[in-house]
C-alpha positions as YAML, in Angstrom:
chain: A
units: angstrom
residues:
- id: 1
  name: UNK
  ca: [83.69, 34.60, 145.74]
- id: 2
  name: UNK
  ca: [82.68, 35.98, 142.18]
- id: 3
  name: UNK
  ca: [85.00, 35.28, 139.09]
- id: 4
  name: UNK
  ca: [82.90, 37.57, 137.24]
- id: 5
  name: UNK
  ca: [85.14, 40.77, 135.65]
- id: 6
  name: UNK
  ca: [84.12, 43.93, 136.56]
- id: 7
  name: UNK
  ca: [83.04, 46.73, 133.93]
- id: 8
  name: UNK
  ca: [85.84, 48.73, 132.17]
- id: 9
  name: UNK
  ca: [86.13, 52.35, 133.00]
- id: 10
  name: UNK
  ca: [83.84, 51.86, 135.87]
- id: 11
  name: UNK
  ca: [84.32, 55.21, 137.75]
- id: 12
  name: UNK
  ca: [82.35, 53.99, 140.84]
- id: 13
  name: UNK
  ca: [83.18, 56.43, 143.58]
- id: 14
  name: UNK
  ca: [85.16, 58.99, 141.34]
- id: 15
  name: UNK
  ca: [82.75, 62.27, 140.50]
- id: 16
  name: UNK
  ca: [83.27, 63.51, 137.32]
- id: 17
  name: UNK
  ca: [83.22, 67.69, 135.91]
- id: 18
  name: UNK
  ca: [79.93, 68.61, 135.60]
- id: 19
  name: UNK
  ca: [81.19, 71.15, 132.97]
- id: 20
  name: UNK
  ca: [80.59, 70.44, 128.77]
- id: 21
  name: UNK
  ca: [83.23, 70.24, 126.33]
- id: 22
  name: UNK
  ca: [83.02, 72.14, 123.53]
- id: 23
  name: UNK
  ca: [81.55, 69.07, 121.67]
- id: 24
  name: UNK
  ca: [78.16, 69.71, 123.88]
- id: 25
  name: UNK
  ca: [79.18, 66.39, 126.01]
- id: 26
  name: UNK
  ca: [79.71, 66.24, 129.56]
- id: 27
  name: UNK
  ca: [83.17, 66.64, 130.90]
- id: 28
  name: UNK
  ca: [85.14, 63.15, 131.92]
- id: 29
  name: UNK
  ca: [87.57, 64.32, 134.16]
- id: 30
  name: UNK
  ca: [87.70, 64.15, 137.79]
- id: 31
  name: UNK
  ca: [86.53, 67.38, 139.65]
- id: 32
  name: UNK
  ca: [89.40, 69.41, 141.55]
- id: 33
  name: UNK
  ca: [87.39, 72.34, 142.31]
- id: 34
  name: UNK
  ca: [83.31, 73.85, 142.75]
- id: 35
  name: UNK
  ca: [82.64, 70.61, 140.97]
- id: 36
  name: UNK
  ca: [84.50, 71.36, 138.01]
- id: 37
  name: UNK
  ca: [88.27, 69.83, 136.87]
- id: 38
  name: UNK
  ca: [90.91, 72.05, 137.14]
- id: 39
  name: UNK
  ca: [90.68, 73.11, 133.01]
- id: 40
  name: UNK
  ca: [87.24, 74.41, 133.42]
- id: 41
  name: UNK
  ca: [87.44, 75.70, 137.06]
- id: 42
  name: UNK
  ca: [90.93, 77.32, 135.04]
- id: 43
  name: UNK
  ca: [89.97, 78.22, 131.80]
- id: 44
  name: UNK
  ca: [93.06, 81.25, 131.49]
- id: 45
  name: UNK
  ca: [95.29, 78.72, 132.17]
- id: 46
  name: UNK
  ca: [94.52, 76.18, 129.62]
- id: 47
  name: UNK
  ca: [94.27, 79.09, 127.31]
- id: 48
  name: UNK
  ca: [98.07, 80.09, 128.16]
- id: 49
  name: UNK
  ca: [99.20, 75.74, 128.24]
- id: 50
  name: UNK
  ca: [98.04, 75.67, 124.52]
- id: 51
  name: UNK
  ca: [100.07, 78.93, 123.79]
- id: 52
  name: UNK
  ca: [103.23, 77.83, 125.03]
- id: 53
  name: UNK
  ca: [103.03, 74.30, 123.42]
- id: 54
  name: UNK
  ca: [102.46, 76.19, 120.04]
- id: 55
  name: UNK
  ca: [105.44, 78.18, 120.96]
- id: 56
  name: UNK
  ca: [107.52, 75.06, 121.68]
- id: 57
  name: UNK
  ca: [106.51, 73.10, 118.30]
- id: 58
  name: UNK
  ca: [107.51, 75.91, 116.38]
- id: 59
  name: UNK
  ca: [110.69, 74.78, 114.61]
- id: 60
  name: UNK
  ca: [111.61, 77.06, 112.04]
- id: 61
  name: UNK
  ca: [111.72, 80.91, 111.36]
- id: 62
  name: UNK
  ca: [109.10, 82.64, 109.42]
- id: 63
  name: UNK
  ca: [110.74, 86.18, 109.74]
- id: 64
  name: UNK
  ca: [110.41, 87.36, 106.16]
- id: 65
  name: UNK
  ca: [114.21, 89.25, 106.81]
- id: 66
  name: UNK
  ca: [115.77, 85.69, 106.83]
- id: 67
  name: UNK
  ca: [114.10, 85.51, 103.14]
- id: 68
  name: UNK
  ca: [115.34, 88.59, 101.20]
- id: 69
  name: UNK
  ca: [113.55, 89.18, 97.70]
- id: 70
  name: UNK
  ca: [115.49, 88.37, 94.71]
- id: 71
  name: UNK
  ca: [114.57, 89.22, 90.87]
- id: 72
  name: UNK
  ca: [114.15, 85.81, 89.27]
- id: 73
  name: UNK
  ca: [114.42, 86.56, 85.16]
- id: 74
  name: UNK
  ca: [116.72, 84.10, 84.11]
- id: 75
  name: UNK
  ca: [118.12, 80.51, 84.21]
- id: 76
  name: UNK
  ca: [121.07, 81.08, 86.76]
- id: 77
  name: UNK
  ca: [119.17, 83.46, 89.38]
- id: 78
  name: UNK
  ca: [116.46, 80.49, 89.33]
- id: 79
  name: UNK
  ca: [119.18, 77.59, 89.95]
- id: 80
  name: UNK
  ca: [121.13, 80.23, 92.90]
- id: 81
  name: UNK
  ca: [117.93, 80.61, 94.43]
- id: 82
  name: UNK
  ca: [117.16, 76.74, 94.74]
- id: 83
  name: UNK
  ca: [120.59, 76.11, 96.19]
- id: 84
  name: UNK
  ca: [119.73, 79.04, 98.38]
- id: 85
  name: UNK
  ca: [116.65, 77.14, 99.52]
- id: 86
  name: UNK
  ca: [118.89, 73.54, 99.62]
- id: 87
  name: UNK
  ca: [121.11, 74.97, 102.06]
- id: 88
  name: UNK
  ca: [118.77, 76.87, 104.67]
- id: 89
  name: UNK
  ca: [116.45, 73.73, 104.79]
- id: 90
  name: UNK
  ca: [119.80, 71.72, 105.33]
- id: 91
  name: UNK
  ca: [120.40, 73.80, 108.04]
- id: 92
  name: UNK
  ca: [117.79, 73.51, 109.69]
- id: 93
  name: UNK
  ca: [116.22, 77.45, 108.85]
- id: 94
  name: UNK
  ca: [113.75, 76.27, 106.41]
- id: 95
  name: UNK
  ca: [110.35, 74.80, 107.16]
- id: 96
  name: UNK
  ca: [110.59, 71.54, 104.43]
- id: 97
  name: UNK
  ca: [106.73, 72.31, 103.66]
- id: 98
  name: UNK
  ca: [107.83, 75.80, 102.42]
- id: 99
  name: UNK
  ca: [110.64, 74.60, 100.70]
- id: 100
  name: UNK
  ca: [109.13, 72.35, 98.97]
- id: 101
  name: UNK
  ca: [107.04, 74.82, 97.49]
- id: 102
  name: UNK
  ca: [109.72, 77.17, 96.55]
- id: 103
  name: UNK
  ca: [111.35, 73.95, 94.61]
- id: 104
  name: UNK
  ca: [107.79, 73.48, 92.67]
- id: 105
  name: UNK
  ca: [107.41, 77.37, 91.92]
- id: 106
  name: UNK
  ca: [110.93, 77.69, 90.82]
- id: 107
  name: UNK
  ca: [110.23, 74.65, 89.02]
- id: 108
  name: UNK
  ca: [107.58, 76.10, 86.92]
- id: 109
  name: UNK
  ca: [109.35, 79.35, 86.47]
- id: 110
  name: UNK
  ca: [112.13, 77.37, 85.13]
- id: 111
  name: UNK
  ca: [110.13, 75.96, 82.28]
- id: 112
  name: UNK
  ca: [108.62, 79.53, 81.81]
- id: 113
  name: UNK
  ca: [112.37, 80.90, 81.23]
- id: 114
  name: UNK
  ca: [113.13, 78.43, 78.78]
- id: 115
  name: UNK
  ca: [109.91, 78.33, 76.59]
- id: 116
  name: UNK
  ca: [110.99, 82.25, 76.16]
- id: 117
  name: UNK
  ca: [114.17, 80.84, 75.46]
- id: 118
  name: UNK
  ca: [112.77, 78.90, 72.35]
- id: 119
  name: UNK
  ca: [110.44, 81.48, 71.60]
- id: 120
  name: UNK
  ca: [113.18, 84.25, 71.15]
- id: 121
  name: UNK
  ca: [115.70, 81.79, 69.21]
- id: 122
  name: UNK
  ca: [112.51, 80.49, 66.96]
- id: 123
  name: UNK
  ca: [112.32, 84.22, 66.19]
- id: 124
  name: UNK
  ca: [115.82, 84.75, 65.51]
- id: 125
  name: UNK
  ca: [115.83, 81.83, 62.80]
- id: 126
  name: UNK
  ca: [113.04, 83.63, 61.82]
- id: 127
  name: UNK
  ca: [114.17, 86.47, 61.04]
- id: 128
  name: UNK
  ca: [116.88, 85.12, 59.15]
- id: 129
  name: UNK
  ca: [115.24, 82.38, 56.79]
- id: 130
  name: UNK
  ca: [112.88, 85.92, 55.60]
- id: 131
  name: UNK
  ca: [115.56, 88.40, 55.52]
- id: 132
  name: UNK
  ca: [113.63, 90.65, 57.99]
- id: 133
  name: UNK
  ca: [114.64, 92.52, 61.20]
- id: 134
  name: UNK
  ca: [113.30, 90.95, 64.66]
- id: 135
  name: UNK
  ca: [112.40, 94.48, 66.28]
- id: 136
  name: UNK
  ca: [109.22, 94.07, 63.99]
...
């Protein structure tokens, strides 16, 4: 009687595809068919396995309806959209990649409203201290 351990992932007896993968190496899998697994003796229905598991990881809308365009030019249309964006990802409508986006964009656009905030008051002082009109 031998105590000696046999090899791991011996597949003595068990044929194997003789079909490549798409990495150029021979197929693993045990042959179902014309010497070939069941994937490569099926490839239409591998093809239509990977579609539906696409379709069934696909959590959130991307319908650009659910998104209506909005005109963004000032302080509170910035804020309405972000609680816009707070809500629908807190329901559960909202991919969080996407709305984490939307929170950096309206983030910059946020500082971009106020710098011409500063700009237009600087010019408004402006105007004043030199006793001239702003329209110039």
């Amino acid at each position: 009687m031998s105590l000696k351990a046999g090899k791991a992932g011996n597949n003595s007896g068990r044929q194997s595809c003789k079909a490549l993968t798409n990495a150029g190496k021979p197929c693993s899998a045990p042959i179902s068919e014309n010497g070939l697994c069941y994937f490569h003796a099926h490839p239409e229905r591998l093809r239509e396995l990977g579609r539906s598991g696409g379709r069934m990881n696909r959590r959130f809308s991307r319908e650009i309806e659910a998104f209506p365009e909005r005109s963004l030019k000032s302080v509170r249309d910035v804020t309405e959209l972000l609680a816009e964006t707070i809500n629908f990802l807190r329901a559960g409508r909202l991919d969080p990649r996407m709305a984490n986006t939307v929170g950096y964009l309206a983030t910059a656009m946020l500082k971009g409203l106020q710098q011409g905030d500063i700009e237009g008051r600087l010019l408004a002082i402006e105007a004043v201290l030199t006793g001239t009109s702003q329209d110039q």
